[in-house]
PDB file as gemmi writes it, atoms N, CA and C in Angstrom:
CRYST1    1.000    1.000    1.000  90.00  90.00  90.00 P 1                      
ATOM      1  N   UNK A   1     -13.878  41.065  50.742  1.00  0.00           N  
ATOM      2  CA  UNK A   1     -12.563  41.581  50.411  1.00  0.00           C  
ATOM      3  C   UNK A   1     -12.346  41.494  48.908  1.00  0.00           C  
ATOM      4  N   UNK A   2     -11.500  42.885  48.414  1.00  0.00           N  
ATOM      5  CA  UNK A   2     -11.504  42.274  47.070  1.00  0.00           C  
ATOM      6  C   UNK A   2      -9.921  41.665  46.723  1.00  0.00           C  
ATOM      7  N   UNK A   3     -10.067  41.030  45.468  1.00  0.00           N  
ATOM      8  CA  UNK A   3      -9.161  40.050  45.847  1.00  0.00           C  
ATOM      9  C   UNK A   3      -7.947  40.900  44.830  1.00  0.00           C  
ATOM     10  N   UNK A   4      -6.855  40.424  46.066  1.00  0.00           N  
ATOM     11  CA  UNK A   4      -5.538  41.049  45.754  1.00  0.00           C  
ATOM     12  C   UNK A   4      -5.430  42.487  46.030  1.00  0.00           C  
ATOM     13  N   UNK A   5      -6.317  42.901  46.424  1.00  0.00           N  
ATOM     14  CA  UNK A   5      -5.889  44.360  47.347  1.00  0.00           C  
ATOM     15  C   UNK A   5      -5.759  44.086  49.348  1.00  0.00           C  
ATOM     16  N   UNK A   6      -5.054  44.574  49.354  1.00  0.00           N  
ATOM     17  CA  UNK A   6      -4.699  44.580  51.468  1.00  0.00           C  
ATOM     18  C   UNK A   6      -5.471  45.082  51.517  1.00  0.00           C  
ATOM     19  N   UNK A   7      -6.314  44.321  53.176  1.00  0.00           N  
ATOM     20  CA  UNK A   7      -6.994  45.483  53.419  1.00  0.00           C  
ATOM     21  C   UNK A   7      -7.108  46.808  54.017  1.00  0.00           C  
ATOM     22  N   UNK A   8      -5.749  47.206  54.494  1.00  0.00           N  
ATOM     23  CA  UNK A   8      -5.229  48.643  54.671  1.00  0.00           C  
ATOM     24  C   UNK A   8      -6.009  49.658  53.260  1.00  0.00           C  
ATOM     25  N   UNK A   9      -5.214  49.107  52.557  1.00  0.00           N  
ATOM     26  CA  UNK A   9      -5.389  49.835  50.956  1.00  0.00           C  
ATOM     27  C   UNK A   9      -6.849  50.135  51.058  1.00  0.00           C  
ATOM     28  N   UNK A  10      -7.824  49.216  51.027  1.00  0.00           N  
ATOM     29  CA  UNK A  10      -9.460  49.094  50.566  1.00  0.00           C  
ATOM     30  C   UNK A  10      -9.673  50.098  51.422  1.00  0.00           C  
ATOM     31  N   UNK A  11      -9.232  50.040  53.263  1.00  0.00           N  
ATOM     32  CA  UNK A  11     -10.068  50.952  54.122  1.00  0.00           C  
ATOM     33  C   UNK A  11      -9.705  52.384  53.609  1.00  0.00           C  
ATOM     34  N   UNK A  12      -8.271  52.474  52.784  1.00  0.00           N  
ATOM     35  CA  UNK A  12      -8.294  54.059  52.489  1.00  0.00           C  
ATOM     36  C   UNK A  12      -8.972  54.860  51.166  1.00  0.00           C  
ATOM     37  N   UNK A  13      -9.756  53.685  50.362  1.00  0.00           N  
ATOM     38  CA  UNK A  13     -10.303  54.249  49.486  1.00  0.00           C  
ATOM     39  C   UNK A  13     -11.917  53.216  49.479  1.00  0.00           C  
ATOM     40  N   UNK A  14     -12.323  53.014  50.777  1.00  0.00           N  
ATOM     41  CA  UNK A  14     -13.310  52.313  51.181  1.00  0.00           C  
ATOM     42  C   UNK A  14     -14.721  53.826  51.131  1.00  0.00           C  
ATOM     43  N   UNK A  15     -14.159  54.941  51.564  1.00  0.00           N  
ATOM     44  CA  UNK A  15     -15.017  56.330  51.417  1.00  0.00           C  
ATOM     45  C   UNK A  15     -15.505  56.163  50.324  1.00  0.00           C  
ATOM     46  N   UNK A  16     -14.063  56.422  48.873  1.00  0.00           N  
ATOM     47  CA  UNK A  16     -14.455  56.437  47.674  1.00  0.00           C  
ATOM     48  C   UNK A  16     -15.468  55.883  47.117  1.00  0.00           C  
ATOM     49  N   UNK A  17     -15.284  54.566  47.372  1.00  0.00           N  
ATOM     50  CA  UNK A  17     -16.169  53.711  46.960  1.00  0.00           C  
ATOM     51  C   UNK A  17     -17.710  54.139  46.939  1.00  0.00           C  
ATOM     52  N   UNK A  18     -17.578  54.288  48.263  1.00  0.00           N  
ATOM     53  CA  UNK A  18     -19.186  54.116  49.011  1.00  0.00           C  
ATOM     54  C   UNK A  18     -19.527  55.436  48.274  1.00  0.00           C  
ATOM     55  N   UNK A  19     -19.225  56.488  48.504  1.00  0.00           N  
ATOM     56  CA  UNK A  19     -19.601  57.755  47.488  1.00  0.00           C  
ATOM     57  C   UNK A  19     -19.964  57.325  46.196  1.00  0.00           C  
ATOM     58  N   UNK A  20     -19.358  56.960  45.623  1.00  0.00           N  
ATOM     59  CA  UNK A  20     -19.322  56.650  44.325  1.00  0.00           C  
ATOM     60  C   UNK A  20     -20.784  55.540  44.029  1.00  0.00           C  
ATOM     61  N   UNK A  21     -20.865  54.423  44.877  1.00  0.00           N  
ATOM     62  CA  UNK A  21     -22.406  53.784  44.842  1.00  0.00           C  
ATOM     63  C   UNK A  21     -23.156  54.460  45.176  1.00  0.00           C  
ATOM     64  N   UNK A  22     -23.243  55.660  46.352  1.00  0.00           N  
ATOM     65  CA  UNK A  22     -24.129  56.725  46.596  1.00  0.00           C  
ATOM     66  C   UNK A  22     -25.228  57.723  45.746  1.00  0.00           C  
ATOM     67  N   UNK A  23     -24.021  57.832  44.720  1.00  0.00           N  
ATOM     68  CA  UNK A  23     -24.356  58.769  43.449  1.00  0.00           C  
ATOM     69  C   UNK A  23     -25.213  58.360  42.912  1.00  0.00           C  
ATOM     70  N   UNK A  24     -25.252  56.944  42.197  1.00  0.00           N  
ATOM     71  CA  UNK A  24     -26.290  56.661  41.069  1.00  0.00           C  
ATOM     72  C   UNK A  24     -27.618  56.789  41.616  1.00  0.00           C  
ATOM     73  N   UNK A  25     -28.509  57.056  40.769  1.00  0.00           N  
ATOM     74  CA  UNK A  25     -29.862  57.292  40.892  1.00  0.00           C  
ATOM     75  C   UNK A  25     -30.650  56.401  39.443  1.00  0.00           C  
ATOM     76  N   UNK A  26     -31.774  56.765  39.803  1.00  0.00           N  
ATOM     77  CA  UNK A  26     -32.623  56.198  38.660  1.00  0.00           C  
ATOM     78  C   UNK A  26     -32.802  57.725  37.779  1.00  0.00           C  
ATOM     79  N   UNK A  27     -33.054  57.243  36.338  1.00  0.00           N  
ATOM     80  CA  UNK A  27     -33.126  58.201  35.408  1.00  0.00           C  
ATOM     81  C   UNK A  27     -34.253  59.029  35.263  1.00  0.00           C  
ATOM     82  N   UNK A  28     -34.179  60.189  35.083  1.00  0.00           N  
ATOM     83  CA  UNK A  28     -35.955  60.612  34.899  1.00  0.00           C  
ATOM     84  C   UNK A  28     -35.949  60.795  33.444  1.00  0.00           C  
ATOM     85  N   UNK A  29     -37.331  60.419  33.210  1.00  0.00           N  
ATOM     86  CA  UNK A  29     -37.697  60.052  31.746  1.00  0.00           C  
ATOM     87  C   UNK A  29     -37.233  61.495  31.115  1.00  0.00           C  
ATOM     88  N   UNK A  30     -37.245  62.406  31.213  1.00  0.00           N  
ATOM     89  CA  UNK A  30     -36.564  63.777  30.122  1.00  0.00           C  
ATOM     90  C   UNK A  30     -35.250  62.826  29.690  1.00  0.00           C  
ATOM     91  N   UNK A  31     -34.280  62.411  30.738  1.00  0.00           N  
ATOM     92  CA  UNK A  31     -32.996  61.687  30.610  1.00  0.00           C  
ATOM     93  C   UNK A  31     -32.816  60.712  30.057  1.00  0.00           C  
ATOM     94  N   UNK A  32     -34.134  59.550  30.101  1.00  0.00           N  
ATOM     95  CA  UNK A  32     -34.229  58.460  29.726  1.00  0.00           C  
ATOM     96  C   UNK A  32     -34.400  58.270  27.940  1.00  0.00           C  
ATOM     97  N   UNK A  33     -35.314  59.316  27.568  1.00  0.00           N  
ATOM     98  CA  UNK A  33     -35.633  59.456  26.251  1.00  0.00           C  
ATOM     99  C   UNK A  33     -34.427  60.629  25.645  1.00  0.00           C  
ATOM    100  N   UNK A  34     -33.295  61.127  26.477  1.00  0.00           N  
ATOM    101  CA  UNK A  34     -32.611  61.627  25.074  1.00  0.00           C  
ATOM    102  C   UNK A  34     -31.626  60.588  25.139  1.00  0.00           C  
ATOM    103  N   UNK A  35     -31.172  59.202  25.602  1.00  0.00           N  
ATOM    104  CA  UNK A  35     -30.612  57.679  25.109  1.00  0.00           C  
ATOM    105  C   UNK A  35     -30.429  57.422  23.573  1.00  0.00           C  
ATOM    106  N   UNK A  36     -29.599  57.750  23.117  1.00  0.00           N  
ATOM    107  CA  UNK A  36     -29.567  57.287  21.765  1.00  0.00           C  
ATOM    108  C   UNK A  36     -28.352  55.540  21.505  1.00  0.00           C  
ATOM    109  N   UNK A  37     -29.107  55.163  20.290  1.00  0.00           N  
ATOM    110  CA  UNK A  37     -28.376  54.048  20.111  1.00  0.00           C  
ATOM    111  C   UNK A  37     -27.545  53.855  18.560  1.00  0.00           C  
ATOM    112  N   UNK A  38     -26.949  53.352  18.172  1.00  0.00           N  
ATOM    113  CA  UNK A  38     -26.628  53.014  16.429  1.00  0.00           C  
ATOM    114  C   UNK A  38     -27.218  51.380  16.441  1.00  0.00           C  
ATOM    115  N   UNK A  39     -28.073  51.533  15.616  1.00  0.00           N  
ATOM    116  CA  UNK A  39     -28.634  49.730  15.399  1.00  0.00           C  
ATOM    117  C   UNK A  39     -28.244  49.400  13.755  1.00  0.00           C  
ATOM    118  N   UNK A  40     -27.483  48.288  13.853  1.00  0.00           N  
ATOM    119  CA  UNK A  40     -27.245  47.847  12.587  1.00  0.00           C  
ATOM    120  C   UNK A  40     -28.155  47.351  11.674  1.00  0.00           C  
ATOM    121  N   UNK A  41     -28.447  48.167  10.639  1.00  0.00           N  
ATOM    122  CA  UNK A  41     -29.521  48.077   9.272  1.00  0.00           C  
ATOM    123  C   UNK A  41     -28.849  47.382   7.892  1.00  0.00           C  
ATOM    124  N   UNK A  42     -29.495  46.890   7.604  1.00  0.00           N  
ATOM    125  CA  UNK A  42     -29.406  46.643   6.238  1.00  0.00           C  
ATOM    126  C   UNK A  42     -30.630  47.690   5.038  1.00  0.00           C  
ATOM    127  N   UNK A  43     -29.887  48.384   4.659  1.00  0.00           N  
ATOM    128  CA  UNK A  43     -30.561  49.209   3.509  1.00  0.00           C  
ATOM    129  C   UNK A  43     -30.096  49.390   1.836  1.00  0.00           C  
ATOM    130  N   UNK A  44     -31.238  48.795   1.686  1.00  0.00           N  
ATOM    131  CA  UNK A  44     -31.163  49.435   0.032  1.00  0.00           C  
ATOM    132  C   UNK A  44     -30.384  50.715  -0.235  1.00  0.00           C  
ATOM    133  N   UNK A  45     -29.886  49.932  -1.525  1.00  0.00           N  
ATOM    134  CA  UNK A  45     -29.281  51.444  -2.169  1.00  0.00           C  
ATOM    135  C   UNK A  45     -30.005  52.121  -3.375  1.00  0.00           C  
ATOM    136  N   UNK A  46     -29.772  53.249  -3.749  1.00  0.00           N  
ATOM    137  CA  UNK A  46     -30.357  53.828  -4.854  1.00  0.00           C  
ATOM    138  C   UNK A  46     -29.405  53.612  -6.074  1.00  0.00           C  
ATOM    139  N   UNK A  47     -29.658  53.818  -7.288  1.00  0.00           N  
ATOM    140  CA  UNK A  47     -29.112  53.695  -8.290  1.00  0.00           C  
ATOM    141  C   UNK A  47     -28.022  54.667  -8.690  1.00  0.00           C  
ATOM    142  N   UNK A  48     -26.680  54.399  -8.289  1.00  0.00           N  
ATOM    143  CA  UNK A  48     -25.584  55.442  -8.733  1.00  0.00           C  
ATOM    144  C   UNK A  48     -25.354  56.414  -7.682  1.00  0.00           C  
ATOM    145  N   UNK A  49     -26.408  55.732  -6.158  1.00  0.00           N  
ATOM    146  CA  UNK A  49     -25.237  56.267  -5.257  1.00  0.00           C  
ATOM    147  C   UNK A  49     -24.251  55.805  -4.309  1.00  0.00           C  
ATOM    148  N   UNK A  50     -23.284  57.035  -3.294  1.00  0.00           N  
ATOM    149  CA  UNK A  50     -22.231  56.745  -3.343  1.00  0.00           C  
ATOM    150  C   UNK A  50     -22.574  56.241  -1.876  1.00  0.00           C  
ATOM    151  N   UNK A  51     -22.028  55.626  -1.109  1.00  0.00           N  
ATOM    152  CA  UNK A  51     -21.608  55.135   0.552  1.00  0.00           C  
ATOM    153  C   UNK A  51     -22.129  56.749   1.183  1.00  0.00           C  
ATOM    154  N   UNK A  52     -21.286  57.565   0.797  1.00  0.00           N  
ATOM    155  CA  UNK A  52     -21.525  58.900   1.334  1.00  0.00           C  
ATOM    156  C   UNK A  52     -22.507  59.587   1.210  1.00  0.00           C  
ATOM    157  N   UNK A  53     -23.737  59.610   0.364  1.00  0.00           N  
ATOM    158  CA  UNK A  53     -24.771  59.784   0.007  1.00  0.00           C  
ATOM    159  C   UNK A  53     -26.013  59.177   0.708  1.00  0.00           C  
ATOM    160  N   UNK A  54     -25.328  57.671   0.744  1.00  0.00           N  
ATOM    161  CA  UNK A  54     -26.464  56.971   1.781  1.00  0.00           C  
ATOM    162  C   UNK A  54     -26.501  56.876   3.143  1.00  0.00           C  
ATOM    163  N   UNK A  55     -25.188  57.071   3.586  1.00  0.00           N  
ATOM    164  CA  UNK A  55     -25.121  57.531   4.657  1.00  0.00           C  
ATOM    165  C   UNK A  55     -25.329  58.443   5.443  1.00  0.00           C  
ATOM    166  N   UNK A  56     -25.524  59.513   5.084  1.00  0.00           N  
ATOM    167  CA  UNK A  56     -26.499  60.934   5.074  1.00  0.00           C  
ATOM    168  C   UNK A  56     -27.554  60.858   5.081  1.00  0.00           C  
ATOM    169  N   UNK A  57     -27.657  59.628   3.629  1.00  0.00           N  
ATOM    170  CA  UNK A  57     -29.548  59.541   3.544  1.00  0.00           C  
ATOM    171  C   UNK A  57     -29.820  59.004   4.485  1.00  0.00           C  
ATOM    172  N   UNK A  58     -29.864  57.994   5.654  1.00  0.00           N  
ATOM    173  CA  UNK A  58     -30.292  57.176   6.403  1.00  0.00           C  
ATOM    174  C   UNK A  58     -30.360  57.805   7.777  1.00  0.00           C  
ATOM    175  N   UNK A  59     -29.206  58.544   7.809  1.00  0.00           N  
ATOM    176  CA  UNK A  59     -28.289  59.206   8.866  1.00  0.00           C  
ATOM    177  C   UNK A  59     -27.447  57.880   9.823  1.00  0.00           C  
ATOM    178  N   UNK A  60     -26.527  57.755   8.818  1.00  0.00           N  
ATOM    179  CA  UNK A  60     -26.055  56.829   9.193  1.00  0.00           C  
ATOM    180  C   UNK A  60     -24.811  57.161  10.551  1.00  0.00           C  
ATOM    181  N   UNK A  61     -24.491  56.750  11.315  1.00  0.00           N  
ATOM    182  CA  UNK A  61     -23.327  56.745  11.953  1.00  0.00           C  
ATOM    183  C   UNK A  61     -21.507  56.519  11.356  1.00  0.00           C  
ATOM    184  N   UNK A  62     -21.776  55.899  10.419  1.00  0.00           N  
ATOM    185  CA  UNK A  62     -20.144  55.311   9.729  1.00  0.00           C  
ATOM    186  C   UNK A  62     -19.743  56.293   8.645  1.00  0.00           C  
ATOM    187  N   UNK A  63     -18.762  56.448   8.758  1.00  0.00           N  
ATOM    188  CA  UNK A  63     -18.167  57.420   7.557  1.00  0.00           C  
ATOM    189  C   UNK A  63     -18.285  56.417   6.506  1.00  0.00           C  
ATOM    190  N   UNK A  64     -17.856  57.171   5.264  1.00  0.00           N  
ATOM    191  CA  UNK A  64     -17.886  56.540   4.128  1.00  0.00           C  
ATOM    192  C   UNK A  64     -16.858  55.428   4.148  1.00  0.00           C  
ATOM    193  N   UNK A  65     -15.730  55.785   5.084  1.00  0.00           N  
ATOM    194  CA  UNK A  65     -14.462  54.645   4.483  1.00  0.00           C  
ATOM    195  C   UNK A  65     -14.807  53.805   5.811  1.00  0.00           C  
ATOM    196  N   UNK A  66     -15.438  53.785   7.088  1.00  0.00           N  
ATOM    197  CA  UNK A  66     -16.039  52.612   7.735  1.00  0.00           C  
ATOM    198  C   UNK A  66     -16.755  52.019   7.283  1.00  0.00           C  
ATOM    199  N   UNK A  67     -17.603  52.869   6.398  1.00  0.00           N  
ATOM    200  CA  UNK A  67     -19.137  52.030   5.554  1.00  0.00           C  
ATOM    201  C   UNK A  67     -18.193  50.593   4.292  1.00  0.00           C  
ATOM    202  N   UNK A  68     -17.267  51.574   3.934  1.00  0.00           N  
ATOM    203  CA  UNK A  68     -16.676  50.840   2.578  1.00  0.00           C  
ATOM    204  C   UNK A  68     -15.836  49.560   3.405  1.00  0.00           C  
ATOM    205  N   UNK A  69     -15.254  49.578   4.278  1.00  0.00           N  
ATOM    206  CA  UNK A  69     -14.656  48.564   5.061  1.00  0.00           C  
ATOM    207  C   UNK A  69     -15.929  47.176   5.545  1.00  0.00           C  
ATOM    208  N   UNK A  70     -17.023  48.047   6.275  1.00  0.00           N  
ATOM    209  CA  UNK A  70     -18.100  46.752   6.838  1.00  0.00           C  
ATOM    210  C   UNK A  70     -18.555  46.414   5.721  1.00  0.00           C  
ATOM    211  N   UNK A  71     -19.242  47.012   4.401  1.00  0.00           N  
ATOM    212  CA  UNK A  71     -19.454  46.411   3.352  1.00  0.00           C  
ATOM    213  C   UNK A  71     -18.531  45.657   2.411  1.00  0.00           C  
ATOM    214  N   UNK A  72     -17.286  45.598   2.387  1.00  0.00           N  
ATOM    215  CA  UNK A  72     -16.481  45.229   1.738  1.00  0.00           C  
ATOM    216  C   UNK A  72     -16.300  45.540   0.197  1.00  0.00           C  
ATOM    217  N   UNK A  73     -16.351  47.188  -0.103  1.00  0.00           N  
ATOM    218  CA  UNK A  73     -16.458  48.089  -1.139  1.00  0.00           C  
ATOM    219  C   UNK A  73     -15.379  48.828  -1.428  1.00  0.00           C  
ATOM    220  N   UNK A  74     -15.551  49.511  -2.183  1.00  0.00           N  
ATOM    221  CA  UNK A  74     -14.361  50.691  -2.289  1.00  0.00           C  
ATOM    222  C   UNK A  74     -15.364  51.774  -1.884  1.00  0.00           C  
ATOM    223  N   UNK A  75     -14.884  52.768  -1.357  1.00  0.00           N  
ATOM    224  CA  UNK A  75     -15.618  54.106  -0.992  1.00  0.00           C  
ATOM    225  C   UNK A  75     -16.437  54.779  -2.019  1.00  0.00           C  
ATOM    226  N   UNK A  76     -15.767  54.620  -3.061  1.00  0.00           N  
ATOM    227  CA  UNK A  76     -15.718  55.835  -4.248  1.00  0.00           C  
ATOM    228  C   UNK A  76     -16.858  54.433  -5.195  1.00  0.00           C  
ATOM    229  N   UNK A  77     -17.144  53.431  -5.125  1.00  0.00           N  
ATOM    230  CA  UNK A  77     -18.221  52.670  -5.941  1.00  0.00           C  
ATOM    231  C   UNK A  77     -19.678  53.496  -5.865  1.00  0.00           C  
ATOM    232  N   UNK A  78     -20.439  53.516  -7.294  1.00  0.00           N  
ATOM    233  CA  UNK A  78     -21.159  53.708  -7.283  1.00  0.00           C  
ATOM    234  C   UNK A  78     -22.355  52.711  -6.749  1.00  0.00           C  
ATOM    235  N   UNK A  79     -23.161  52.588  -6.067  1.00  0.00           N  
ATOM    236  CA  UNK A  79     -23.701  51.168  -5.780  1.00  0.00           C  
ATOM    237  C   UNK A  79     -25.033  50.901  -6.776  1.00  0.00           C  
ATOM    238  N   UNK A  80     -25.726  49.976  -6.742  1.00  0.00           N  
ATOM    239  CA  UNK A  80     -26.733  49.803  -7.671  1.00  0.00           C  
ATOM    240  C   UNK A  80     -27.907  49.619  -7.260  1.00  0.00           C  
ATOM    241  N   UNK A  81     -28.930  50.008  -8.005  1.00  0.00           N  
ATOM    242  CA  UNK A  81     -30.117  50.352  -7.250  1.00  0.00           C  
ATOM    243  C   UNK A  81     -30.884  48.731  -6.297  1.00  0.00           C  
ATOM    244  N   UNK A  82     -31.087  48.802  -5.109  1.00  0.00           N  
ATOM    245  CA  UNK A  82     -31.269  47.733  -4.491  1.00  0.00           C  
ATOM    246  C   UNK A  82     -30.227  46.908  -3.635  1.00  0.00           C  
ATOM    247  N   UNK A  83     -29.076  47.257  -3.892  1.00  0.00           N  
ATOM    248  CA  UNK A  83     -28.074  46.833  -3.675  1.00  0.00           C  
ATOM    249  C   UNK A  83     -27.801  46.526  -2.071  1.00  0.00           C  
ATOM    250  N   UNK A  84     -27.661  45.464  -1.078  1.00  0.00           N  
ATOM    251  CA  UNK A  84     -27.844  45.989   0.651  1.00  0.00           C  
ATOM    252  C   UNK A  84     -26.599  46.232   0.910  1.00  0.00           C  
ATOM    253  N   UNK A  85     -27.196  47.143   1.722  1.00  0.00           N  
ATOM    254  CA  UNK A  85     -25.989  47.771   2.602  1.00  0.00           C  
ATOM    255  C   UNK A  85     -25.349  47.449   4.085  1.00  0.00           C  
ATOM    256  N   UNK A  86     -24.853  47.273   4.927  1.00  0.00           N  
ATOM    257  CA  UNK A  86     -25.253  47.678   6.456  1.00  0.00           C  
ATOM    258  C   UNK A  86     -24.236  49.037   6.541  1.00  0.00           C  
ATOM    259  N   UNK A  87     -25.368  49.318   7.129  1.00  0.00           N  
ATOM    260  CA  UNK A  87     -25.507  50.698   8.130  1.00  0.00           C  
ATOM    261  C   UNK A  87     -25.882  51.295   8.951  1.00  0.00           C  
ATOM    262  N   UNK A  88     -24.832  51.764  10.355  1.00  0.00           N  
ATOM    263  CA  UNK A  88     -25.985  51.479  11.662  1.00  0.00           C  
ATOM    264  C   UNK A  88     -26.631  52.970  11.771  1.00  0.00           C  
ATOM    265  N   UNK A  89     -27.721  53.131  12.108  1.00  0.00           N  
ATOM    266  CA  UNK A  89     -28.619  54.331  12.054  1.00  0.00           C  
ATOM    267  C   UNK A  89     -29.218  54.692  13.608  1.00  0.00           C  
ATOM    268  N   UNK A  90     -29.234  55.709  14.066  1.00  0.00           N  
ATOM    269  CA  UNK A  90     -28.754  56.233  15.174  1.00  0.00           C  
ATOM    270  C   UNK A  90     -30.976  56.187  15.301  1.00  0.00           C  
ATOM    271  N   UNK A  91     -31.211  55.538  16.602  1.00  0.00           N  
ATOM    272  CA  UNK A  91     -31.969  56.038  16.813  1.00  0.00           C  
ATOM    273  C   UNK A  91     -32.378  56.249  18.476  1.00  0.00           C  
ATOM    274  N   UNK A  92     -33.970  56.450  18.780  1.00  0.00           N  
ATOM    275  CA  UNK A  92     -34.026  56.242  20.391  1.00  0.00           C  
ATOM    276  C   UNK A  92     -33.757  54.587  20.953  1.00  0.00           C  
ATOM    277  N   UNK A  93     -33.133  55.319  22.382  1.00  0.00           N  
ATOM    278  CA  UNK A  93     -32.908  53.480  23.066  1.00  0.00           C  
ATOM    279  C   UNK A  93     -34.282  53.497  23.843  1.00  0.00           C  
ATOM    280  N   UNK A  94     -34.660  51.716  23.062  1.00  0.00           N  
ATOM    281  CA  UNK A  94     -36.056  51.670  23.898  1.00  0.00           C  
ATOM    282  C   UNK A  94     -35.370  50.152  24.661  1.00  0.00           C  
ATOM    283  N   UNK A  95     -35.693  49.897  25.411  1.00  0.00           N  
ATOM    284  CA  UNK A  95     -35.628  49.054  26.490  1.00  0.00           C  
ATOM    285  C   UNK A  95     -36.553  47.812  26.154  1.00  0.00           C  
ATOM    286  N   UNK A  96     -35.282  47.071  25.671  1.00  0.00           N  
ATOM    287  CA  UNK A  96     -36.329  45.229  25.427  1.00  0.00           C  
ATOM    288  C   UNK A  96     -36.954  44.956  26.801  1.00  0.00           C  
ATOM    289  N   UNK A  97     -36.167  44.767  27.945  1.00  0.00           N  
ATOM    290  CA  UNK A  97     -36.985  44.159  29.126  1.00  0.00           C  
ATOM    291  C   UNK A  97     -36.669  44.874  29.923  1.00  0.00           C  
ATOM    292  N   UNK A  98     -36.821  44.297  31.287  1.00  0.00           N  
ATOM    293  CA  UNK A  98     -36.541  45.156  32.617  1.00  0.00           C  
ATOM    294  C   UNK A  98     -35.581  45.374  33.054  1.00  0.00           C  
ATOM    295  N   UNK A  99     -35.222  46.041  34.066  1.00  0.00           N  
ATOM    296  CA  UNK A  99     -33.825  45.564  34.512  1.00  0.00           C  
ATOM    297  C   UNK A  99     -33.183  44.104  34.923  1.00  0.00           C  
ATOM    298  N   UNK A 100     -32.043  43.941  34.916  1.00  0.00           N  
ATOM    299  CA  UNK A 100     -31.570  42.786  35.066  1.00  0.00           C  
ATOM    300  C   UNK A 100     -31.697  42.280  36.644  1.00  0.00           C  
ATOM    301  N   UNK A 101     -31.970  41.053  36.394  1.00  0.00           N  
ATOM    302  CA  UNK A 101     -32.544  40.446  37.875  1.00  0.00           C  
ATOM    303  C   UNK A 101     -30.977  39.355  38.466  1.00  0.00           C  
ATOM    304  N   UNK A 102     -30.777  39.644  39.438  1.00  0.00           N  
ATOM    305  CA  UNK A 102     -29.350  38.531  39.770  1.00  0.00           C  
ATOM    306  C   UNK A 102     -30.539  37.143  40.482  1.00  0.00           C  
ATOM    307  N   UNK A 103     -30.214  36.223  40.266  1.00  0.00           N  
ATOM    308  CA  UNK A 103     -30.542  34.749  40.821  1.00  0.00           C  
ATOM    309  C   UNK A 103     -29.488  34.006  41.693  1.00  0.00           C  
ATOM    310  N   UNK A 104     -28.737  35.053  42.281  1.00  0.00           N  
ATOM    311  CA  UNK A 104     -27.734  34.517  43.281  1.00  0.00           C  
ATOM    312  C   UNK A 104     -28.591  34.348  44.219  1.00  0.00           C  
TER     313      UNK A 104                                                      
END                                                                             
């Protein structure tokens, strides 16, 4: 039972449910590999450029004034060559381990 619903209520959306666990399937790899992720980087900067520049360059996910906020910048700074950045950069999701195992 779940808790704090009657169980009148559950049996009338007890269908729903079960449909709804019905649906999922496992992924087929065409599906599996277009998974994209943003992973947070730290990257060098070039000499005299802007948040908006490197963020393009990297292909970053954050606009310039998110970039200037997580870095703690002004938008409009020129940065200096070497300078780190974070910036999360969009790539494929690869899968650290397996699926998750319950030990109940």
């Amino acid at each position: 039972m779940i808790e704090g619903i009657t169980t009148g209520f559950f049996k009338g959306i007890l269908k729903v449910f079960s449909q709804t666990a019905l649906s999922f399937r496992s992924l087929s790899s065409a599906e599996r590999s277009q998974i994209q992720e943003a992973r947070l980087r730290i990257v060098p900067a070039r000499d005299g450029e802007t948040l908006e520049q490197l963020t393009k360059r990297t292909d970053g996910t954050w606009t310039p004034a998110e970039a200037s906020v997580a870095n703690a910048i002004h938008e409009d700074t020129r940065l200096r060559r070497g300078q780190l950045v974070k910036v999360p950069i969009r790539q494929p999701y690869v899968s650290q381990s397996g699926p998750a195992v319950r030990s109940d």
